[in-house]
matplotlib code that plots the C-alpha trace (Angstrom):
import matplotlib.pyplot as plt

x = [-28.2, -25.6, -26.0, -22.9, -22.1, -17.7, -15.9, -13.6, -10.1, -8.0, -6.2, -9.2, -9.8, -6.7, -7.0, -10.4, -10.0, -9.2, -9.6, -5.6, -6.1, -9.9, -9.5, -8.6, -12.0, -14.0, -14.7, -16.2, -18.0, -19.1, -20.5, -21.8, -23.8, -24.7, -26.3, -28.2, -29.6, -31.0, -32.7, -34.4, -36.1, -37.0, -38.2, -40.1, -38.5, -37.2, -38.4, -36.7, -35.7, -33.7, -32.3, -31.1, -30.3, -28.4, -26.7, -25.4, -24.0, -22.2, -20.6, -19.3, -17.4, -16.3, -14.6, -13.0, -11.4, -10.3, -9.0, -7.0, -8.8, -11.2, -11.7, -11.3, -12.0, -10.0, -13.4, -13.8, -13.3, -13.8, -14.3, -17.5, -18.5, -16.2, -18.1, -21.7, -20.6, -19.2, -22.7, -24.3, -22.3, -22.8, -26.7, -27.8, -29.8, -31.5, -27.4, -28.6, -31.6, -28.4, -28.0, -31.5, -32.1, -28.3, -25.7, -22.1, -21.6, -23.1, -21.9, -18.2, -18.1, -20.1, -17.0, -14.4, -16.1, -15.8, -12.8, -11.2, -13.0, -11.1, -7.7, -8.0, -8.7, -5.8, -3.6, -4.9, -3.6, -0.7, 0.3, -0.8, 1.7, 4.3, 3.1, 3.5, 7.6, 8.1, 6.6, 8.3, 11.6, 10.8, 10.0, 13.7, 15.7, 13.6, 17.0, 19.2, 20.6, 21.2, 21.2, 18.2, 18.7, 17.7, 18.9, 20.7, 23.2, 23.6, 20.6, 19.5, 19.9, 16.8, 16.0, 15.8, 12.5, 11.5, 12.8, 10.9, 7.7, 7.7, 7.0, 4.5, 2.3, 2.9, 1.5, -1.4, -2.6, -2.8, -4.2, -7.1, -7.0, -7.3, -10.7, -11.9, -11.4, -13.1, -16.2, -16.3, -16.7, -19.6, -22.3, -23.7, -23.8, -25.5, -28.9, -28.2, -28.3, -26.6, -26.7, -30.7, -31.5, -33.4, -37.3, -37.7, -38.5, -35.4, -34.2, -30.8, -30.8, -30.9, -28.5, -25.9, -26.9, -26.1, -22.9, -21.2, -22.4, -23.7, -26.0, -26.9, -26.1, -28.9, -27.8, -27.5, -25.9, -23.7, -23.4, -21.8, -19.8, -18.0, -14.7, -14.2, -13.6, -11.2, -9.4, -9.2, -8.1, -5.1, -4.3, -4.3, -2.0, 0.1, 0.6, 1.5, 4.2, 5.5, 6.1, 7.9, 10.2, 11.4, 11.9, 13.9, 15.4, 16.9, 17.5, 20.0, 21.6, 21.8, 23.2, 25.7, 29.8, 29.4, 26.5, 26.6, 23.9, 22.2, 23.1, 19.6, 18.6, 20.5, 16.5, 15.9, 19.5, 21.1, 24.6, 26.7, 27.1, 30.8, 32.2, 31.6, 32.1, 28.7, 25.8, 23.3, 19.8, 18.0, 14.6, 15.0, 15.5, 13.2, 11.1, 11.9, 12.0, 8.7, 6.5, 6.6, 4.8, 2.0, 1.6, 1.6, -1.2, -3.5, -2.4, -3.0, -6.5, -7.2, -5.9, -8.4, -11.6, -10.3, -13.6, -15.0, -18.8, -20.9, -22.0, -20.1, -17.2, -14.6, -11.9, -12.8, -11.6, -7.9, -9.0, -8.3, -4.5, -4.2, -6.2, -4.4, -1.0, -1.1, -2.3, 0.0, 3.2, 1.7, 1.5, 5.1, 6.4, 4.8, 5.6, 9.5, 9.3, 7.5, 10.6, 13.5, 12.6, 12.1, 14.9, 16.9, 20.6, 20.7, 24.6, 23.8, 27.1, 28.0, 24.5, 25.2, 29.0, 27.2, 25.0, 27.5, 29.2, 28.7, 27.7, 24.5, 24.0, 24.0, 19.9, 20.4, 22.6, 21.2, 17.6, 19.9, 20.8, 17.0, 16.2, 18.8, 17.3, 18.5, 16.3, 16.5, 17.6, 20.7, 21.6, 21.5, 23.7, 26.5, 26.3, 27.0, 29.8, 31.0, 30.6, 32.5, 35.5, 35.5, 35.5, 38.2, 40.7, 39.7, 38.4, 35.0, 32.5, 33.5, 37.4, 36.7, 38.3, 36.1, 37.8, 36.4, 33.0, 32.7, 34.5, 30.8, 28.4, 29.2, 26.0, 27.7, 30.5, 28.7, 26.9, 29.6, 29.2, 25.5, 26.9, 29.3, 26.4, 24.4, 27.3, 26.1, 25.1, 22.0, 20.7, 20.7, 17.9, 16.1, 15.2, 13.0, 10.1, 7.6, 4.6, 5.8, 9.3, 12.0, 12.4, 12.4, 8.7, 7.6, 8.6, 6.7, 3.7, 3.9, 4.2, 1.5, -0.5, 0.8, -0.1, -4.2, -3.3, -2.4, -5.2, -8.0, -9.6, -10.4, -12.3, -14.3]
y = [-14.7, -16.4, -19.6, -20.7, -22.0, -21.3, -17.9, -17.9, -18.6, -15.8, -17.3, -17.4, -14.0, -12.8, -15.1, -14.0, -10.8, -8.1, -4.3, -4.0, -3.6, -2.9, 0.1, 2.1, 1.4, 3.6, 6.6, 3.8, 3.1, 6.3, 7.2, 4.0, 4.4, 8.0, 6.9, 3.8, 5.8, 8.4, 5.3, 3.6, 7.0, 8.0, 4.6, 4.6, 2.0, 3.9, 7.5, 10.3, 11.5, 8.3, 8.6, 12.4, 10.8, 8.1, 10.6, 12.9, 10.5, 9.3, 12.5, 12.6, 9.1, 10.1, 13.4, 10.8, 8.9, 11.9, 12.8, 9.9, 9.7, 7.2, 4.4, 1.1, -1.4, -5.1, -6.6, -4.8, -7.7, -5.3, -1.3, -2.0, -3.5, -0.6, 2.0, 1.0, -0.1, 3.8, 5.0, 3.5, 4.7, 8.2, 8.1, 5.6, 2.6, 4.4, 3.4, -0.3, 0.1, 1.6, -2.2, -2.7, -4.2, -4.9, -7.5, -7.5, -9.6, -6.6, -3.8, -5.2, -5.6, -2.5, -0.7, -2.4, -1.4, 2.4, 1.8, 0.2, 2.7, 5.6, 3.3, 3.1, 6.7, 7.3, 5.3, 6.7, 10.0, 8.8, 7.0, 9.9, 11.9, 9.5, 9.3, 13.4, 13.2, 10.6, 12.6, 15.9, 13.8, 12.4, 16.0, 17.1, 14.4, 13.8, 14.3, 12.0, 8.7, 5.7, 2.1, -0.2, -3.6, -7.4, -10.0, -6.9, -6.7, -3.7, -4.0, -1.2, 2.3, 4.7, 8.3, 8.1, 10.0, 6.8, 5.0, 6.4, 6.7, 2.3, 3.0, 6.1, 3.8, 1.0, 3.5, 4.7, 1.0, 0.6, 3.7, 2.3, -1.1, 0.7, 2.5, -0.1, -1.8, 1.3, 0.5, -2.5, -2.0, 0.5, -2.0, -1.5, -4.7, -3.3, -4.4, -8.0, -8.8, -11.5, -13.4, -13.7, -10.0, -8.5, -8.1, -4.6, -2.4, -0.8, 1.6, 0.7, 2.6, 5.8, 4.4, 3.3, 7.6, 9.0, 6.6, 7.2, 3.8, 3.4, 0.7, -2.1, -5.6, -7.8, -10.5, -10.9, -13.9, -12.8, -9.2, -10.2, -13.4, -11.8, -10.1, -9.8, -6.2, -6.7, -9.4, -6.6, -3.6, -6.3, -7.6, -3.7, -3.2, -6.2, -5.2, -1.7, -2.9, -5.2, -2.5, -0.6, -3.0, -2.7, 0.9, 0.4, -2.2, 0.0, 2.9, 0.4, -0.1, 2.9, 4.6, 2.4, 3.3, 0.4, 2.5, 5.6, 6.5, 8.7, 9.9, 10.0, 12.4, 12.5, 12.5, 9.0, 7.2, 6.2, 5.8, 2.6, 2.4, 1.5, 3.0, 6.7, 6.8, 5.1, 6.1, 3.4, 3.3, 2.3, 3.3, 1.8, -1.6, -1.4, -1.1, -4.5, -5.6, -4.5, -5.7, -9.7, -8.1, -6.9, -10.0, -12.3, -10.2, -11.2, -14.9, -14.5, -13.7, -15.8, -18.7, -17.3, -17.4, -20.6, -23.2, -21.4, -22.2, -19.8, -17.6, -15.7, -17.5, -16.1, -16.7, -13.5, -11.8, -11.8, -9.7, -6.7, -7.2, -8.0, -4.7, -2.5, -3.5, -3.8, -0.2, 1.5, -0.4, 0.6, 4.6, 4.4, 3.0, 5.6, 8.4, 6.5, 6.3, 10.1, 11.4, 9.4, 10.2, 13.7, 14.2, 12.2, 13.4, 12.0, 11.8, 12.9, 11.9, 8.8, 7.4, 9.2, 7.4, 4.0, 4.6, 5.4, 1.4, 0.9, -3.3, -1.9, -1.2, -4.3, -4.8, -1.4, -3.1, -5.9, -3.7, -2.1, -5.5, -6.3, -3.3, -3.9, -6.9, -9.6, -12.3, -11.0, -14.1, -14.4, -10.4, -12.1, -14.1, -11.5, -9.1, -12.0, -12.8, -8.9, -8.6, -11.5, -10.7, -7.3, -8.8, -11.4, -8.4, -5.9, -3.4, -1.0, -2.1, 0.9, -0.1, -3.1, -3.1, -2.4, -6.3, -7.8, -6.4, -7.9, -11.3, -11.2, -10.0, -9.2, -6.6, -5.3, -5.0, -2.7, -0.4, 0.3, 4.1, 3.2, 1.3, 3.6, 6.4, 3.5, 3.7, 7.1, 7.2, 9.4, 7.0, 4.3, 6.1, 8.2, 4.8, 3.8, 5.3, 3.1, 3.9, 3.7, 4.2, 5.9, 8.1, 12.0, 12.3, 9.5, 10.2, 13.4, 12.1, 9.6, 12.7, 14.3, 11.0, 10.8, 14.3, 13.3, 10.8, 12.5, 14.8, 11.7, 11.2, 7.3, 7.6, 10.2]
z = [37.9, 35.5, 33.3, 34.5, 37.8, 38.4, 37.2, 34.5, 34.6, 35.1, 31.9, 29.7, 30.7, 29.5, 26.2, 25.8, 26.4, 23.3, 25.5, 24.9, 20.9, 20.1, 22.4, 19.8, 17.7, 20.4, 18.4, 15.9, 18.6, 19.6, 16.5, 15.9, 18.9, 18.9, 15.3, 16.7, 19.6, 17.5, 15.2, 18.2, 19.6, 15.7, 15.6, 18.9, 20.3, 23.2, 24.1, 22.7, 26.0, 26.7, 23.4, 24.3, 27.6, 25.8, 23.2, 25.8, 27.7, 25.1, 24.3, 28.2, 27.4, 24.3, 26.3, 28.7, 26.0, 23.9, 27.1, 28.0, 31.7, 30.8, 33.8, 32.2, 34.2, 34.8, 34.2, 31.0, 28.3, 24.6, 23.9, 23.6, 26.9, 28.6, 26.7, 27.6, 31.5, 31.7, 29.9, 32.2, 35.0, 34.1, 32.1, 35.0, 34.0, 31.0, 29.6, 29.5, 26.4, 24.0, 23.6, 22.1, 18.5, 18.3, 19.2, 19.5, 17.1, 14.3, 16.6, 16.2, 12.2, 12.0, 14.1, 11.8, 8.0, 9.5, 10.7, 7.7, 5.3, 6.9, 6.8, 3.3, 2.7, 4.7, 3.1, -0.4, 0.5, 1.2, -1.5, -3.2, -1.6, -2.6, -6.7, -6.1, -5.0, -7.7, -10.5, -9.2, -9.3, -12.4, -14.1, -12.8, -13.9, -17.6, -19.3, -16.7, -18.1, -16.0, -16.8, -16.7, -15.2, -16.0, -13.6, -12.1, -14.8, -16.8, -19.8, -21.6, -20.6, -20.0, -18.1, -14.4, -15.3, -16.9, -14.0, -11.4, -13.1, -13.1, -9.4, -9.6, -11.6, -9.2, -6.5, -8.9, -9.1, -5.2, -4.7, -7.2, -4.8, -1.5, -2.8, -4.1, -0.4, 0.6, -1.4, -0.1, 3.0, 1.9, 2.9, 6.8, 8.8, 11.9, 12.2, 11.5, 15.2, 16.4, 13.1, 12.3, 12.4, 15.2, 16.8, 16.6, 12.7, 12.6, 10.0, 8.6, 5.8, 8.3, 10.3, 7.0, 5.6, 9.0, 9.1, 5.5, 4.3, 0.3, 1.0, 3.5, 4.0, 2.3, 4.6, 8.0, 8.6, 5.8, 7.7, 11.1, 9.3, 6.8, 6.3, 3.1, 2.9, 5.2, 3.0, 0.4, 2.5, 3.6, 0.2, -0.9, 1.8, 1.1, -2.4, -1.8, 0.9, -1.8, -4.3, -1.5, -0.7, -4.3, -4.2, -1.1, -2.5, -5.0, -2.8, -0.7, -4.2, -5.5, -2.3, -2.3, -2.6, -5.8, -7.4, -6.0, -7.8, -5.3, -1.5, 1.0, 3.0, 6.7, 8.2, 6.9, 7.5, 10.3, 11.7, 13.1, 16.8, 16.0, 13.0, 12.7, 9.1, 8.0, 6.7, 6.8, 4.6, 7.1, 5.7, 2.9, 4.4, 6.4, 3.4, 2.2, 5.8, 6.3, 3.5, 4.6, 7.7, 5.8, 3.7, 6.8, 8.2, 4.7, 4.8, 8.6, 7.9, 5.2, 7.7, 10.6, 7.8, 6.0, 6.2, 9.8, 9.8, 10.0, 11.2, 14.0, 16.0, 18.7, 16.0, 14.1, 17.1, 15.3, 12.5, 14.0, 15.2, 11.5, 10.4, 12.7, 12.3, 8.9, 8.2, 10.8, 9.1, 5.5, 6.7, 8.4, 5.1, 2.5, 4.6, 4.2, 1.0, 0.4, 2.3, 0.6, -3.0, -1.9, -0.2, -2.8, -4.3, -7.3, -9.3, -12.5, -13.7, -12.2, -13.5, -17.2, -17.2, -16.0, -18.8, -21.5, -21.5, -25.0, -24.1, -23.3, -27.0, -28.0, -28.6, -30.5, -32.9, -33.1, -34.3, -36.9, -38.6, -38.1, -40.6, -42.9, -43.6, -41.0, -39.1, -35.8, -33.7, -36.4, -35.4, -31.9, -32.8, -35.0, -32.1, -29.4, -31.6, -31.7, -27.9, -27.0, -29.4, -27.7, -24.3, -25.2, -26.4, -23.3, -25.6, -26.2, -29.3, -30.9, -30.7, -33.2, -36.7, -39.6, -40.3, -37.5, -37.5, -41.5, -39.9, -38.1, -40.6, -44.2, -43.6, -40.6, -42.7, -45.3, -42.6, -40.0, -40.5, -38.9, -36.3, -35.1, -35.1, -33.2, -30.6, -29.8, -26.5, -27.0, -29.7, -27.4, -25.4, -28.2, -30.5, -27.9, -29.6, -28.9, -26.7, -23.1, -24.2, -22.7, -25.3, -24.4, -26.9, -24.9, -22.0, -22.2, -23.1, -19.7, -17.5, -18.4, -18.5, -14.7, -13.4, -14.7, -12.8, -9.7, -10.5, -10.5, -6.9, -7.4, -3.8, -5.6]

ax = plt.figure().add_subplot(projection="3d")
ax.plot(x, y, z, "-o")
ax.set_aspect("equal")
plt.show()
């Protein structure tokens, strides 16, 4: 008997349908179940032998899916429908009382905080892997000059080690994100029923022990309505991708004939279809190309929650195309960026000789004029002066007369045994002595700040 009197469309079927992505949630499922059978017969609310019944039937689909033989059916609209119509099939009609004291509506978001819990581990140790080949490049290149960049003209030069590390704590604070998205989803929503909880004395907090889960949901209209965790575990994801796209931003730079800063390894480029000569960064872009992907999935998300009454509705179905392709990108790209920085040439001269253009001084100067006395924004001022006459005649800072350096500051003038020494290209990177400076002191002190790091388990 039905409450409706026509059969669906074939078209709503297929809109309403979501068997071609949730498939992938069934050992969720499975263990979700094999957990909420074992509650109901230590409950009494079924025997124990239909719970055994129930639990070793469950452990024959599981086999079929592991297995890849499992017989979905076109009728089969979720994972979670197939799973208890082939229970069912293969326990007999003992298969129908696994659905006791649940709903799909708690049974779904219950599948999706597991599944998003191990996402986010995942992804943790894999950004992990990627803070590991940064700080093993940074430890080898500690001594390497290059120039920094503002507005991507040549600034202020630093160590590559310095370099690198900017993106190693970039990592460090999504790694910190992603288990926090973890603990988020910590809180069990099964046992909220359909939204009003169920008739039966259930025991959730077996059920959130036996399933990994810290606590459970104190609310159950709150429990099958909310995605918050997911919310998080995207805008983790989206921030991570972000920073990623600027590391491959820079890789495309750097690799570069202009740069030449560094060559990447032949296993993540690629080659033209029509000129034989090129070796293409692929990886890299696809880094930046990438990471607009992930953020459309959060604002996606945001768009499919945004002022939906509560408590369930057939919307939340697109949370999980979000979820899944968002966390698949995110592990793609990591393992990208883990493999370029590993694999990484870097030109230790052509980054030193970058380094060396004595323009990129300038601020060092102008701090020399600042402790000999002079108001810093009128240094700014001589040294504009001294760049621009050197510009004008085509020559080096160091090439200008000890006339026209007084011509710009009769302090200048008096000093220019320290401003010469200033022109030295190592002082340029040593005076950074400040905490969180390039400095080689520094420096050391941020990579061993960054292997306790490494070492801290923030899932812990």
């Amino acid at each position: 008997m039905s409450r409706f009197s026509e059969p669906q469309h074939p078209d709503f079927q297929r809109l309403n349908a979501s068997i071609g992505f949730d498939r992938r949630l069934w050992p969720q499922d499975i263990a979700q179940s094999q957990a909420h059978a074992r509650m109901l017969a230590a409950r009494g609310i079924i025997s124990e032998a239909d719970g055994d019944a129930l639990i070793k039937g469950l452990q024959a689909v599981a086999l079929e899916l592991a297995e890849e033989r499992f017989p979905f059916d076109p009728g089969d609209e979720d994972i979670h429908m197939a799973i208890e119509r082939r229970l069912t099939e293969i326990a007999g009609p003992v298969g129908g009382r696994l659905h006791t004291a649940r709903s799909r509506n708690d049974q779904v978001v219950t599948d999706l905080a597991m599944f998003t819990r191990e996402a986010a581990v995942a992804a943790g140790a894999a950004i992990a892997e990627a803070m590991g080949a940064l700080l093993k490049r940074a430890c080898e290149h500690a001594a390497t000059a290059m120039p920094g960049y503002t507005h991507l003209q040549r600034a202020q030069p630093v160590y590559l080690g310095h370099h690198l590390l900017a993106y190693f704590w970039m990592l460090e604070r999504d790694r910190r994100r992603f288990a926090y998205a973890r603990r988020e989803a910590g809180r069990l929503p099964l046992g909220a029923g359909a939204m009003a909880g169920v008739n039966f004395d259930t025991d959730r907090a077996m059920l959130a022990a036996e399933l990994g889960f810290e606590q459970v949901a104190p609310n159950s209209i709150d429990a099958v309505s909310g995605r918050d965790f997911l919310l998080d575990f995207l805008g983790a994801a989206a921030t991570c991708a972000t920073h990623l796209s600027r590391l491959g931003a820079e890789l495309v730079l750097w690799s570069s004939s202009e740069f030449g800063f560094c060559t990447l390894p032949d296993s993540w480029s690629s080659g033209s279809s029509i000129m034989p000569q090129k070796k293409n960064p692929d990886a890299a872009e696809l880094l930046r190309g990438k990471a607009p992907r992930v953020v459309a999935h959060l604002t996606a998300l945001h768009g499919v929650i945004h002022a939906l009454p509560l408590t369930y509705n057939k919307d939340l179905q697109e949370d999980k195309e979000h979820l899944f392709d968002a966390a698949d990108t995110l592990q793609l790209c990591l393992a990208a960026a883990s493999g370029m920085i590993a694999g990484a040439a870097f030109d230790e001269q052509r980054m030193r000789e970058a380094a060396s253009d004595e323009l990129i001084a300038a601020t060092d100067i102008a701090d020399l004029l600042v402790k000999l006395g002079m108001p810093f924004r009128e240094a700014h001022g001589v040294v504009a002066g001294l760049v621009r006459t050197a510009l004008d005649s085509g020559r080096a800072l160091s090439e200008l007369t000890a006339e026209e350096l007084a011509a710009q500051s009769e302090l200048l003038g008096a000093h220019q045994g320290e401003f010469r020494e200033v022109l030295s290209s190592s002082s340029w990177l040593e005076s950074k002595i400040s905490e969180g400076g390039t400095s080689t002191a520094r420096l050391a002190e941020q990579l061993t700040r960054a292997e306790q790091a490494l070492d801290e388990d923030p899932f812990g």
